[in-house]
Backbone as a chain_set.jsonl record, in Angstrom:
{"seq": "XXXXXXXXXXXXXXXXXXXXXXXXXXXXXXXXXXXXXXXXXXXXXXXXXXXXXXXXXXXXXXXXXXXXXXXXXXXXXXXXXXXXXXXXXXXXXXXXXXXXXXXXXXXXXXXXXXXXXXXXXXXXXXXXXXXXXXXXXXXXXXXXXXXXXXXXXXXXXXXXX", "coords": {"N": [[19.174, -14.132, 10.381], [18.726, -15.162, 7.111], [17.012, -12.991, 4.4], [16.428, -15.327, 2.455], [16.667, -17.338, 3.861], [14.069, -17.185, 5.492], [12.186, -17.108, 3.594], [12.05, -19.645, 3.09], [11.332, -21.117, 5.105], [8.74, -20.18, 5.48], [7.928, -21.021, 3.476], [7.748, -19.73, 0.878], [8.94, -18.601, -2.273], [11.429, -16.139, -2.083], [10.805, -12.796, -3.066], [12.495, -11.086, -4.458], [16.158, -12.017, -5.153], [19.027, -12.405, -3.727], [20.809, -9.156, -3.681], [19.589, -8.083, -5.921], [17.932, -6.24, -5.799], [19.53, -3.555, -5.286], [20.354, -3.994, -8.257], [17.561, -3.118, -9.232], [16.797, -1.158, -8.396], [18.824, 0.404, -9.912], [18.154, -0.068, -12.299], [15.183, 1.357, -12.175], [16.046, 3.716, -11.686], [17.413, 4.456, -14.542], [15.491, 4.3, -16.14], [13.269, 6.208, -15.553], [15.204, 8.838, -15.92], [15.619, 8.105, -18.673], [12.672, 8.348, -19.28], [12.087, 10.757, -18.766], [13.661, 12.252, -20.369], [12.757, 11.594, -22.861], [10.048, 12.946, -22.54], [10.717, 15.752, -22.3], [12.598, 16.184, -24.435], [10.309, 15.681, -26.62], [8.28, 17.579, -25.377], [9.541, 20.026, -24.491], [11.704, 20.985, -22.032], [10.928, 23.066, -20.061], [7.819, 22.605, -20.052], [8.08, 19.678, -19.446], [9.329, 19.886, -17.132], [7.227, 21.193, -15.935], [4.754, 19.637, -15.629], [6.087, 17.344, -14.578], [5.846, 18.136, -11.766], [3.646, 18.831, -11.202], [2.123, 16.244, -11.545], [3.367, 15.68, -9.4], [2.085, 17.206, -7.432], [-0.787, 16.473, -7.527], [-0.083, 13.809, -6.695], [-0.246, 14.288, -4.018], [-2.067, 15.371, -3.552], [-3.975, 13.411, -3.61], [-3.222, 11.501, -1.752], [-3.398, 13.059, 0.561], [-6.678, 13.133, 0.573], [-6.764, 10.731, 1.034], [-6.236, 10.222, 3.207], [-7.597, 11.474, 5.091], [-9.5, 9.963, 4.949], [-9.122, 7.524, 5.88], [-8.414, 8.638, 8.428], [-10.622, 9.47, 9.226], [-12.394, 7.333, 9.667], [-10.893, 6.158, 11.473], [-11.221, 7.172, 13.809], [-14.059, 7.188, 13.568], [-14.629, 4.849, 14.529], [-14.124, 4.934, 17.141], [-11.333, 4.399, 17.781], [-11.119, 1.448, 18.074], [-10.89, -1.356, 15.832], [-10.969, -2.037, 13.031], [-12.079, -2.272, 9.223], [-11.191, -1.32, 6.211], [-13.431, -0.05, 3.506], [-13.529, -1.8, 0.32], [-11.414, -2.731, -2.364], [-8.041, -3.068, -2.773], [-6.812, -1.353, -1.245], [-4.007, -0.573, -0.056], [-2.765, -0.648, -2.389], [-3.544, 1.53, -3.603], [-2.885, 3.303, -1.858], [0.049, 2.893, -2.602], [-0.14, 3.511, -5.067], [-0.36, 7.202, -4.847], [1.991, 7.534, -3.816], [3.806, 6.767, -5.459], [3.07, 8.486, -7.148], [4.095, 10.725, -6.302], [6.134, 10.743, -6.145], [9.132, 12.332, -8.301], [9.359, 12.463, -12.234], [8.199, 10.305, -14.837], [8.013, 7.874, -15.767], [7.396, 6.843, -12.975], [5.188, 8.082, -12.808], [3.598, 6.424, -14.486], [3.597, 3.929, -13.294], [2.161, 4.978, -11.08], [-0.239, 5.216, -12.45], [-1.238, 2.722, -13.189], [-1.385, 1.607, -10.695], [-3.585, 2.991, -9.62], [-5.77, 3.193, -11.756], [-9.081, 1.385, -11.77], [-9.413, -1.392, -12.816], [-6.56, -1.98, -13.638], [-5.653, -2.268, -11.021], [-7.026, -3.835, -9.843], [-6.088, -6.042, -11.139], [-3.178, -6.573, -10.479], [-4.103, -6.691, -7.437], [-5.402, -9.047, -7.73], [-3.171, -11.137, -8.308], [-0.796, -10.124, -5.706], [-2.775, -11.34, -3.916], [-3.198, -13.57, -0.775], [-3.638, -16.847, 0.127], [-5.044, -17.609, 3.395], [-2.681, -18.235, 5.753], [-2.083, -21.899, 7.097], [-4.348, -22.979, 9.668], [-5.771, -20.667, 10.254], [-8.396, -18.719, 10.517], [-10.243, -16.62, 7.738], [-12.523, -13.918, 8.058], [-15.378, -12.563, 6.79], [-17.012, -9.319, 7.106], [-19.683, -9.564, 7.78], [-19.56, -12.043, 9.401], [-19.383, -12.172, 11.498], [-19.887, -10.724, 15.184], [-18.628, -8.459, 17.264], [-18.756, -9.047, 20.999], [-19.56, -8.255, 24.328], [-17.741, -8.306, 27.094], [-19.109, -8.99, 30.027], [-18.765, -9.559, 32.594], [-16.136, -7.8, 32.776], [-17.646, -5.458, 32.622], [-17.67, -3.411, 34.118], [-15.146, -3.145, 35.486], [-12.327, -0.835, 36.099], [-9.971, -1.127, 34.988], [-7.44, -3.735, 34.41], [-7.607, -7.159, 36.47], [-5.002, -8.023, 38.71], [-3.113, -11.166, 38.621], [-3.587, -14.099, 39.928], [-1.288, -15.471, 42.604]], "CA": [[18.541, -15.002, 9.422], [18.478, -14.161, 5.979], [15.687, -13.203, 3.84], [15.898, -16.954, 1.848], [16.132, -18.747, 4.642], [12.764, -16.708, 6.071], [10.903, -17.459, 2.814], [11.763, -20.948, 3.029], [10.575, -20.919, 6.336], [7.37, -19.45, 5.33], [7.207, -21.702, 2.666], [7.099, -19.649, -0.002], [10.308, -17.917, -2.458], [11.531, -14.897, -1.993], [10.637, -11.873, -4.316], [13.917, -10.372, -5.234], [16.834, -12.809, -4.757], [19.615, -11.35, -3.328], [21.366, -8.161, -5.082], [18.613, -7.649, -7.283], [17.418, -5.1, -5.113], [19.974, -2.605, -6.164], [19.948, -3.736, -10.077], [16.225, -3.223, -10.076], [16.889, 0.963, -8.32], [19.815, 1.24, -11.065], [17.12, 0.097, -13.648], [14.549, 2.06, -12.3], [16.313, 5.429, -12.221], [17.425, 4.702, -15.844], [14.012, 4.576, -16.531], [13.17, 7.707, -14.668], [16.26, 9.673, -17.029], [15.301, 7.873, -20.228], [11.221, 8.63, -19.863], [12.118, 12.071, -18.885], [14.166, 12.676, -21.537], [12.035, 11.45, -23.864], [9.202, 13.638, -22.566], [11.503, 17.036, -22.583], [12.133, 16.344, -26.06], [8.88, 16.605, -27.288], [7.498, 18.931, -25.122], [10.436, 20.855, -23.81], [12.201, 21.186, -20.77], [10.113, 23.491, -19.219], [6.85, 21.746, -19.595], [8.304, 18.503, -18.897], [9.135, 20.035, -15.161], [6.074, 21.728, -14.955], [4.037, 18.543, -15.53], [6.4, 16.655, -12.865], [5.491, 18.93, -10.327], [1.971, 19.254, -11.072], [1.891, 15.302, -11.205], [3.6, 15.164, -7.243], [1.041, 18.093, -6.547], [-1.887, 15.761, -7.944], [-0.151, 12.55, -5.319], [-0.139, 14.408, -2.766], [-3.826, 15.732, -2.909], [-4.883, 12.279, -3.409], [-2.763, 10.967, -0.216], [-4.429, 13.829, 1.809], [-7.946, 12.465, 0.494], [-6.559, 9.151, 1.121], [-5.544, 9.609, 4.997], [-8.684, 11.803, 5.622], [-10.83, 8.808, 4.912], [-8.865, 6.76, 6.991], [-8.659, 9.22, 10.108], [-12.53, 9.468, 9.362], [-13.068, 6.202, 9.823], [-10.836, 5.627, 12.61], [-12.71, 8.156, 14.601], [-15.68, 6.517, 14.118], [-14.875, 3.401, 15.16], [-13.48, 4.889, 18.205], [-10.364, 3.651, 17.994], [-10.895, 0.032, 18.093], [-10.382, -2.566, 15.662], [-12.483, -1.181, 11.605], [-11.55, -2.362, 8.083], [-11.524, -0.282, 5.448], [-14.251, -1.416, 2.473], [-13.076, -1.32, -1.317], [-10.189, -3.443, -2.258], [-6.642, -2.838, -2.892], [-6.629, 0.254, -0.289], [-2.721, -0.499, 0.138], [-1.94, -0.427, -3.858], [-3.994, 2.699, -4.037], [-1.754, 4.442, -1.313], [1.203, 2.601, -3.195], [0.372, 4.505, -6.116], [-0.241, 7.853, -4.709], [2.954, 7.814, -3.151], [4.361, 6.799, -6.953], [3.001, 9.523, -7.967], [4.688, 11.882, -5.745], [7.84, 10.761, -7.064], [8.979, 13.049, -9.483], [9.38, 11.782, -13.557], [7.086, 9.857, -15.87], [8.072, 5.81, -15.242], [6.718, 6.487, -11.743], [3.628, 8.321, -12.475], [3.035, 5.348, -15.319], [3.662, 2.929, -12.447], [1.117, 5.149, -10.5], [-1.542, 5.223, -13.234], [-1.653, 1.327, -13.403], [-1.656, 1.387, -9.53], [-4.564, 3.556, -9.748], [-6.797, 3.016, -12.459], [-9.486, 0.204, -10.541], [-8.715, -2.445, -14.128], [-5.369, -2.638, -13.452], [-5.145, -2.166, -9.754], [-7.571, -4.918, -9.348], [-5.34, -7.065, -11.705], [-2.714, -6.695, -9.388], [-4.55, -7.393, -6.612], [-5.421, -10.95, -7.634], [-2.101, -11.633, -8.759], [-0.54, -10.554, -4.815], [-3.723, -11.887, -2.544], [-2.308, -14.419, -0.783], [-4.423, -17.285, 0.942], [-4.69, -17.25, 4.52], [-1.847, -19.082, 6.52], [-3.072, -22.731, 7.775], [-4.871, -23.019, 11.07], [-6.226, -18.86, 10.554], [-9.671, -18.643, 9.277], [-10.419, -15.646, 7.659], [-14.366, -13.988, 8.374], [-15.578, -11.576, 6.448], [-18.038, -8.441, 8.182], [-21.001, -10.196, 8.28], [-19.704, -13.641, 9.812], [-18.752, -12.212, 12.9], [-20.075, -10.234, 15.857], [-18.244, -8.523, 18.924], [-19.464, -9.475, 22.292], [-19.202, -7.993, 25.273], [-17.51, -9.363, 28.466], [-20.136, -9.031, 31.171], [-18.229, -9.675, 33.935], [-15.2, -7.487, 33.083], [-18.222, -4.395, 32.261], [-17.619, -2.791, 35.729], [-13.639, -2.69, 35.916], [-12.095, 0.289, 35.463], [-8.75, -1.796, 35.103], [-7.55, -5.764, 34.475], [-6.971, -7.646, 37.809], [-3.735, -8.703, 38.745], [-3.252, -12.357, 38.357], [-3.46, -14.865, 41.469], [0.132, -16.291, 42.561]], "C": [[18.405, -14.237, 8.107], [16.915, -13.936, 5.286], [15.37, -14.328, 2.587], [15.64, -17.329, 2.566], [14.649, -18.266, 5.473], [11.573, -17.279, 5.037], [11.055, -18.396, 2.764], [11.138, -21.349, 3.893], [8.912, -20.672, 6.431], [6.416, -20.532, 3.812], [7.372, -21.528, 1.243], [8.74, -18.52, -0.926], [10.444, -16.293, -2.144], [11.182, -13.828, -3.366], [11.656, -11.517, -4.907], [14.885, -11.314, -4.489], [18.243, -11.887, -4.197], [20.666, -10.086, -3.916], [20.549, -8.151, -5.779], [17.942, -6.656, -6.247], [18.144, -3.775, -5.774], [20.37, -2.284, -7.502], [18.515, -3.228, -10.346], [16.058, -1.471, -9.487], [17.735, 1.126, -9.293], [18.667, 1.156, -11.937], [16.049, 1.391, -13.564], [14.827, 3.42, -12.345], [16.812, 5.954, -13.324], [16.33, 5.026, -16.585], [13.839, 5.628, -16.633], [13.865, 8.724, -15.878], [15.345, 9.269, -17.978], [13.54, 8.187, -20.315], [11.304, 10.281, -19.778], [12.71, 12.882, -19.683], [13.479, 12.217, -22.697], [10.747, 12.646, -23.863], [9.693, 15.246, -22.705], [11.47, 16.898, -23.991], [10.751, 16.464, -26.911], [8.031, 17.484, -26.566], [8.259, 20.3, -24.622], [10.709, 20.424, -22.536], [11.337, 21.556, -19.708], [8.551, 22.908, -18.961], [6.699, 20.569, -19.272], [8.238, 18.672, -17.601], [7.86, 20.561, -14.79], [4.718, 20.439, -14.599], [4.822, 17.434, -14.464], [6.376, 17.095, -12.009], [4.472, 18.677, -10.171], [1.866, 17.452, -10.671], [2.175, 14.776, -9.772], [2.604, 15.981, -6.771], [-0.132, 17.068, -6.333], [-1.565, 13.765, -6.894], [0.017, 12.868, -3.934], [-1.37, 15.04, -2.42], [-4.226, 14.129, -2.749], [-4.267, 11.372, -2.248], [-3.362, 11.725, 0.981], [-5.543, 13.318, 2.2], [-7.409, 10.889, 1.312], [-6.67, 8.934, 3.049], [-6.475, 10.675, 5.8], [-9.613, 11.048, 6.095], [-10.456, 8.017, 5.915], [-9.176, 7.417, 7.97], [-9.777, 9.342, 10.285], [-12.884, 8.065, 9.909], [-12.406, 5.706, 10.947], [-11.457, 6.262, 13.989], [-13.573, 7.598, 14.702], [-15.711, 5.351, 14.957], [-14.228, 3.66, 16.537], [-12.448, 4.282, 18.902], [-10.242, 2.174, 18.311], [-10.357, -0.469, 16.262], [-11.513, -2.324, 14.043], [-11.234, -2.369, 9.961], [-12.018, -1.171, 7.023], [-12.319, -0.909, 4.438], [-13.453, -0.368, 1.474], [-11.766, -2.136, -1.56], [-8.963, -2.55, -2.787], [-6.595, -1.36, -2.481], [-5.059, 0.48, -0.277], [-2.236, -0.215, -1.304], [-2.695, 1.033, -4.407], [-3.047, 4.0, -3.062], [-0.137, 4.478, -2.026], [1.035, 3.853, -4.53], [0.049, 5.945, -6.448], [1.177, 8.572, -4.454], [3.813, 7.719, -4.657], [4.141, 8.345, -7.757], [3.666, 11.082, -7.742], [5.746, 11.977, -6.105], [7.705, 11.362, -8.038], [9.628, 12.09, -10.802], [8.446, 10.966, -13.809], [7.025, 8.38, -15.699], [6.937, 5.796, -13.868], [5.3, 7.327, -11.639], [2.972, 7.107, -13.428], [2.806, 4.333, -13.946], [2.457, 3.261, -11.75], [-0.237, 4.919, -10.879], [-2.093, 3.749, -12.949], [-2.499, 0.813, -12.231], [-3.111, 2.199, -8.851], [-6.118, 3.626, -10.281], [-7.401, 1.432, -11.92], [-9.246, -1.17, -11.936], [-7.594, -2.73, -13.956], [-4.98, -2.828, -12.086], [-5.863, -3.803, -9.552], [-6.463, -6.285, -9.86], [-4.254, -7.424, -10.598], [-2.473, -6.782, -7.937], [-4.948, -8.902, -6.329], [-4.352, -11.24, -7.402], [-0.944, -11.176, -7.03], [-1.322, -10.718, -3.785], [-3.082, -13.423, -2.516], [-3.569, -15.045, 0.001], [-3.712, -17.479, 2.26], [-3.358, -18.561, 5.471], [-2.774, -20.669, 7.055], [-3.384, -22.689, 9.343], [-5.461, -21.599, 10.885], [-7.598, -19.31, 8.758], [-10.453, -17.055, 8.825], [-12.429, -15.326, 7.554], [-14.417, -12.611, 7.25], [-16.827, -10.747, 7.082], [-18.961, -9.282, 8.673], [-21.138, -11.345, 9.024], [-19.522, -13.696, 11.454], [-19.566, -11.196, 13.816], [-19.32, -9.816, 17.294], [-19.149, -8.306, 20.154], [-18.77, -9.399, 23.233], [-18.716, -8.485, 26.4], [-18.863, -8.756, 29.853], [-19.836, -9.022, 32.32], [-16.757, -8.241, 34.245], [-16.103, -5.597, 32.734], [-17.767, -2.974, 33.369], [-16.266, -2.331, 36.089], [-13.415, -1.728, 35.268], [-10.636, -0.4, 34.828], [-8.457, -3.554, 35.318], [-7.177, -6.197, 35.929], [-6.112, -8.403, 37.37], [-3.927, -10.012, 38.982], [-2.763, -12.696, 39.629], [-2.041, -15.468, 41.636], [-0.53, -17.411, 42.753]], "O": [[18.081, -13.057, 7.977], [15.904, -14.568, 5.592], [14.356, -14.28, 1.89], [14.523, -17.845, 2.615], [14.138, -19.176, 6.126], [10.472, -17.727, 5.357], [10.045, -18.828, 2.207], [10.194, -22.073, 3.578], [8.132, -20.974, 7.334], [5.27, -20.701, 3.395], [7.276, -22.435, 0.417], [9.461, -17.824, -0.21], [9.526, -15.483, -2.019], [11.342, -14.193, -4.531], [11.662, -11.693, -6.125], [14.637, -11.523, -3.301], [18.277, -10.669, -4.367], [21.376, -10.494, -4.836], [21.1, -8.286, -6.872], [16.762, -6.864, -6.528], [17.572, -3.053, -6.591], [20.638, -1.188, -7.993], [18.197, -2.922, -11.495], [15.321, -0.671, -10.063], [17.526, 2.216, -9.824], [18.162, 2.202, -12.345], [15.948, 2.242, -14.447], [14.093, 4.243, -12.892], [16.889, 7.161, -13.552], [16.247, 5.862, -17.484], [14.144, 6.236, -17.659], [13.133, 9.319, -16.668], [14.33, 9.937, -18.181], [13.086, 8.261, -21.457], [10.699, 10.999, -20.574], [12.422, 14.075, -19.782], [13.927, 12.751, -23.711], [10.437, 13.212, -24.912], [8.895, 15.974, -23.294], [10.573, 17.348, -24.704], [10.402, 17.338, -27.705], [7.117, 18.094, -27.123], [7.707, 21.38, -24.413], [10.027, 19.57, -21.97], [10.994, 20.863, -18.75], [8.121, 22.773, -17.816], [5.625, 20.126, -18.866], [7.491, 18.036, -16.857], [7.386, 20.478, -13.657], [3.985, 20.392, -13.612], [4.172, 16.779, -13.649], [6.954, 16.507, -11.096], [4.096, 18.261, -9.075], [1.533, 17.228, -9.507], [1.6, 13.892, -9.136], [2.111, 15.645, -5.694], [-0.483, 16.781, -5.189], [-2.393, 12.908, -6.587], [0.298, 12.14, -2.982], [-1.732, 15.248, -1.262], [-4.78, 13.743, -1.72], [-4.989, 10.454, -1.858], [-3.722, 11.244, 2.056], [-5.829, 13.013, 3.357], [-8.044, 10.26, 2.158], [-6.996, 8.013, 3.797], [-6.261, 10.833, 7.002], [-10.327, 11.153, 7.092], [-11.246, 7.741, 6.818], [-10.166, 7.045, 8.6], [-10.196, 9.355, 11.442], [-13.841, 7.96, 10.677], [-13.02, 4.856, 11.592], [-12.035, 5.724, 14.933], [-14.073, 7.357, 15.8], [-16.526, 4.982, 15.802], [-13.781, 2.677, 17.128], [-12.426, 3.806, 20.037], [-9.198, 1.765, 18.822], [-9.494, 0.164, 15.655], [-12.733, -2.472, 14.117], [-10.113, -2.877, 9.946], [-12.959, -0.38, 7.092], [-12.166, -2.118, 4.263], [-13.03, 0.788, 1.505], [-10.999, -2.055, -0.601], [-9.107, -1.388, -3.165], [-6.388, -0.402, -3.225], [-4.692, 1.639, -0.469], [-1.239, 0.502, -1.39], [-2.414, 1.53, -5.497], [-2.686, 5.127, -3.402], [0.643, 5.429, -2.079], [1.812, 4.759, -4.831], [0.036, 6.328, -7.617], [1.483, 9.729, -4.739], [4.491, 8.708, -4.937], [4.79, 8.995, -8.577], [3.757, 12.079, -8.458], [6.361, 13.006, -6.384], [6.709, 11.311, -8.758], [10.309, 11.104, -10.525], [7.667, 10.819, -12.868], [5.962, 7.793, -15.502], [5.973, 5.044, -13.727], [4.507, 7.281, -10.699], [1.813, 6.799, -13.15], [1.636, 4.047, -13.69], [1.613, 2.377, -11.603], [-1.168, 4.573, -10.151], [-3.239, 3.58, -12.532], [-3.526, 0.134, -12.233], [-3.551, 1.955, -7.727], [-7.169, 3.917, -9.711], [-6.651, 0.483, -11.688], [-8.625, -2.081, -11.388], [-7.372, -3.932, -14.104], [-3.99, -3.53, -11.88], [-5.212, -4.77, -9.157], [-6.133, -7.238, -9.153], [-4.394, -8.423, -9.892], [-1.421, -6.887, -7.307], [-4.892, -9.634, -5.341], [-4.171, -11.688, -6.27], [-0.042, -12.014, -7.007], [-0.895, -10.37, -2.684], [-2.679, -14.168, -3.409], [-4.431, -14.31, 0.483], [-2.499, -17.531, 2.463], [-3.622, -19.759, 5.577], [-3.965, -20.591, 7.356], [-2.509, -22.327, 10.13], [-5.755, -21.337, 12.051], [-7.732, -19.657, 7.585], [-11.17, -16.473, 9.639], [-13.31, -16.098, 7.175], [-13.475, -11.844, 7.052], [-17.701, -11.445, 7.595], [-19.024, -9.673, 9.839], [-22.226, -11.805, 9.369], [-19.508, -14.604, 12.285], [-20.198, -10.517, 13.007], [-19.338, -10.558, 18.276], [-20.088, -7.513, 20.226], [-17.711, -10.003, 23.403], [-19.474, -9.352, 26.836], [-18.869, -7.557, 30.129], [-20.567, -8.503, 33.163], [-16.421, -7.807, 35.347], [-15.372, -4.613, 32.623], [-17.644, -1.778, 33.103], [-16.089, -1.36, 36.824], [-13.919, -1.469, 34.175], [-10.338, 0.257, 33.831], [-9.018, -4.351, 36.071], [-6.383, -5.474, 36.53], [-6.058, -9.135, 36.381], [-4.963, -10.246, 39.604], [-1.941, -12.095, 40.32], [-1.628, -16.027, 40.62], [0.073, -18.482, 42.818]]}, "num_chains": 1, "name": "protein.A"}
């Protein structure tokens, strides 16, 4: 199945139509050249690379922080079933990981994806409402509750023929 006939399926268009996937990596690694050559020229060569290093050093501390908090928190919850609070948690790993990329387009891309003014922007703009028939709860609407009967098994019983 392709990926039109899935988003028609779903309802909804596809993001990149087809082949625009690899015009939009040629664009972006023109980018990439042309911001990095712009930034060599006025600052040099050498402090152009030393500032794209330092900028992957600086996404890869904040992906450490990033996947501390998580493993902290899945710990706590003892491996069940947790959300994370604070919004756009996924566009904040998106633009750590931007930032690890080396050159200047993709730490701009990161900044945007970073700073909570623009991240949020682009959080409205892909929250999607929930599928029909799925009702979404937020923390407080819900409570888990124990089975009572199944407290005692060490293991599910096998089903009756």
């Amino acid at each position: 199945m392709r990926v039109d006939e899935r988003a028609r399926l779903r309802g909804s268009e596809p993001v990149f139509k087809a082949g625009g996937v690899p015009a939009l990596a040629i664009a972006y690694l023109l980018g990439e050249f042309f911001t990095f050559g712009l930034v060599s020229d006025r600052l040099g060569f050498f402090l152009a690379f030393i500032l794209a290093i330092g900028k992957s050093v600086l996404g890869f501390m904040i992906l450490g922080a990033f996947m501390r908090r998580l493993l902290g928190t899945l710990a706590r919850s003892g491996g069940g079933i947790f959300k994370m609070q604070g919004s756009g948690i996924g566009l904040r790993l998106l633009g750590a990981l931007f930032l690890i990329l080396p050159g200047f387009l993709s730490g701009l891309i990161a900044l945007a994806l970073l700073l909570p003014g623009l991240r949020d922007l682009f959080a409205t703009r892909t929250d999607r409402p929930a599928p029909d028939g799925v009702i979404e709860l937020s923390e407080g609407d819900w409570r888990e509750i124990e089975d009572e009967k199944a407290k005692g098994r060490t293991r599910p019983r096998k089903p009756r023929p």
